[in-house]
C-alpha positions, 0 to 999 in steps of 0.5 A: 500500500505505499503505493497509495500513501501520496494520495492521502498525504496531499489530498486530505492535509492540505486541504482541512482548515487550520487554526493557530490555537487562539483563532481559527486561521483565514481560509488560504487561497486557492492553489488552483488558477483563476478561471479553470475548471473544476468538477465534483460528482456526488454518487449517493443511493437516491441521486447521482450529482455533477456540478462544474464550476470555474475558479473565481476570486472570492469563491466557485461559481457554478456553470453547469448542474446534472442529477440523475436517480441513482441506479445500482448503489444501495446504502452508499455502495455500488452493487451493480457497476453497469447501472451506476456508470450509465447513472454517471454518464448522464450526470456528467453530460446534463452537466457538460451541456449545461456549461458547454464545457468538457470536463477530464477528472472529477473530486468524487465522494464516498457515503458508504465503505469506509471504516470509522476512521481511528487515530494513529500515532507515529514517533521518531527520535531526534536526540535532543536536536532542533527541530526543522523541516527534515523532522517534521518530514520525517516524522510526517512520512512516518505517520503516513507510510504505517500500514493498513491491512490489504483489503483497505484504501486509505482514503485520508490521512492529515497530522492533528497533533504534534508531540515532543516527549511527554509534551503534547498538543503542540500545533508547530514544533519547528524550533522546539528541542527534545528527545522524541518527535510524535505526530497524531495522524486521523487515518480514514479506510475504505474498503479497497473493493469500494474505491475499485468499484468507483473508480470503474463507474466513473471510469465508463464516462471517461473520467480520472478521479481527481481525489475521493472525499468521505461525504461528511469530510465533504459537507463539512467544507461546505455548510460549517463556518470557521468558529464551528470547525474550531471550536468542536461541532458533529456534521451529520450527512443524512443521505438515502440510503447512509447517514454519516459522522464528521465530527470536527475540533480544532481546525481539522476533521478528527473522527469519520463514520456512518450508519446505513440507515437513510432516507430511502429507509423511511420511504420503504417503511412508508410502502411497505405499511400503507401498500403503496408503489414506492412512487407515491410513498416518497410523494406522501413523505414529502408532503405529509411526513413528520417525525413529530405528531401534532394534535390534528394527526387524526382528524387529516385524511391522505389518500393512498393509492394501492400497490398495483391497483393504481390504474383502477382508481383504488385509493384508501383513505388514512389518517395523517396519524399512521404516516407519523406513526410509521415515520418516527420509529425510524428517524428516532432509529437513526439517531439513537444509531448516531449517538451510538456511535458517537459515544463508542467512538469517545469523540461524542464530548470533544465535539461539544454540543453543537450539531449542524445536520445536512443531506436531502433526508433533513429536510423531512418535517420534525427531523430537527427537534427529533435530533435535538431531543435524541442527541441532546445537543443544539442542532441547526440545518446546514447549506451549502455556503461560499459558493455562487450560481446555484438555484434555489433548487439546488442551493439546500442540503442535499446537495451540501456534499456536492459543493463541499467536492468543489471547496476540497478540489479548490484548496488542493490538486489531489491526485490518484496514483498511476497504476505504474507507479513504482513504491520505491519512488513515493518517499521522494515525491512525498517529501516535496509535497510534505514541504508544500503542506508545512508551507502552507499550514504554519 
């Protein structure tokens, strides 16, 4: 896997924002030129998403905007490469006509398949020397050359702490003396099945992968302000067919993870107990459902049409009551699901109390105050911010992912590995972009 380590080097650390200890630092600009393209491709279990944007001054302006329905991925993985691609295909091109541009990589995300992401510590001796560049190099390649085991991808890897002997917490050590130099690195894994089977769906449009983003990573760019990531906040990404976990402290991304319970979930629950066409279940979701009853829940009748009656008019009348009663269960589900793992993971306190909940699935009626009351933290809705040229349609939360992508291929050219590339050659290249990290970071 020392193949696989340079991707995960500059694609995750020079992209998470920083902070200098007493304030958040401002966001640095970007390294891609003026002008040129960049494109961000969401592959999610109810809808696939292509947006192309061009670098401006201040902030990407979006010129070109496709979904599709999402075929062949099921709770965030692809299960059926032919259906995924074609899904693909059609993204990119409504996005590519509607731009009038061609595009040749993508910064694409995963909402399934990763592993929750752990913290890994990587030590070196520097007996008693200064510490410069070379150490910070050295211990930097240490953290991001430790290996995982071969069905796994690293998917990022970015330094959070640095240590010098029994001193920990530090945020530059350069300058500083001591006996041993330790960096904390947050190390996220996915399945090495997963990220083939993406790259072969987007392979069959003619695209590269530019960089794979973990969608909380993602929609944490793109619907935080700076006092949150540094102070401690949870994103949470509901999504159709996966929830998923970023928790945020101190100017970086520390844990990752995801349940796979979504949207899709709900409008399942909702066919299968009213006998209804999936169709006209998502339809009642979005215009009855609520994850909290109120006190005209019976006296509202919903007219609900029949599983293969729908041609002969069968039509049965419910009270607005059942709808909730099928909903709640599984919303309150998923967040006990959250909270789990939240407090497994011990990042549940670090976070502090401020949760900001993002993702199409959100959107449903009571989802808010269900968090609030399950979570017990203050919980806001989050939307894609920084960012021009969006309708009102496609300017909500589910589509903070999508321009997240483009804020993570904005800071930072990320690269995929060539399948030729020689293991014996990464140390080298990887201490020029190292160098460019520490440049840009402190």
């Amino acid at each position: 896997m020392t193949d696989e380590v340079p991707v995960n080097a500059t694609g995750q650390a020079a992209t998470a924002p920083t902070g200098n200890g007493r304030k958040p630092k401002p966001r640095r600009q970007s390294i891609r030129p003026r002008g040129s393209l960049i494109a961000a491709l969401d592959i999610g279990t109810s809808k696939i998403c292509c947006f192309i944007a061009r670098v401006a001054a201040e902030m990407p302006r979006v010129l070109g905007i496709g979904h599709q329905i999402s075929r062949g991925v099921r709770n965030g993985t692809i299960v059926d490469i032919e259906a995924a691609g074609t899904s693909v295909c059609n993204a990119v091109h409504a996005a590519e006509e509607m731009a009038g541009e061609t595009i040749e990589q993508v910064v694409a995300n995963l909402s399934g398949g990763f592993f929750g992401s752990r913290i890994v510590k990587a030590e070196i001796g520097i007996a008693g020397r200064e510490i410069t560049d070379a150490e910070m190099q050295r211990v930097l390649e240490q953290g991001h050359l430790m290996r995982e085991p071969g069905d796994r991808h690293v998917i990022h890897s970015v330094p959070v702490a640095f240590s010098i002997d029994d001193s920990r917490g530090i945020r530059d050590p350069r300058g500083m003396f001591g006996q041993r130099l330790g960096v904390n690195m947050h190390v996220v894994t996915a399945s090495a099945a997963a990220v083939r089977n993406h790259g072969s769906a987007i392979g069959r449009s003619h695209l590269d992968i530019d960089a794979l983003v973990v969608s909380p990573y993602a929609a944490g760019l793109s619907c935080l302000v700076e006092d949150e990531i540094a102070l401690g906040v949870t994103v949470i990404d509901m999504g159709g067919g996966t929830t998923t976990i970023g928790v945020f402290f101190d100017g970086n991304l520390i844990h990752a993870d995801y349940v796979p319970v979504g949207g899709c979930h709900v409008t399942n629950d909702i066919a299968r107990g009213l006998s209804t066409p999936v169709a006209h279940a998502e339809r009642m979701k979005a215009l009855f459902g609520s994850a909290i009853s109120s006190s005209t829940d019976e006296r509202e009748t919903i007219a609900v049409p029949q599983v293969g009656e729908e041609d002969e008019g069968h039509v049965n009348h419910v009270p607005k009551s059942l709808l909730v009663g099928i909903i709640a269960p599984r919303i309150e589900e998923t967040f006990e699901l959250v909270r789990n793992r939240l407090e497994a993971s011990g990042f549940d306190k670090v976070a502090g109390r401020r949760v900001v909940l993002t993702g199409g699935a959100c959107q449903l009626h009571g989802v808010r105050e269900f968090a609030g009351l399950i979570l017990d933290k203050q919980i806001r809705i989050g939307r894609p911010q920084r960012v021009t040229g969006l309708a009102e349609a496609t300017g909500g939360p589910a589509f903070s992912t999508t321009v997240g992508l483009l804020h993570f291929a904005l800071s930072e050219r990320a690269e995929v590995v060539r399948g030729g590339s020689s293991p014996l050659q990464a140390p080298n290249w990887l201490f020029g972009r190292l160098g460019h990290w520490l440049r840009e970071n402190f």
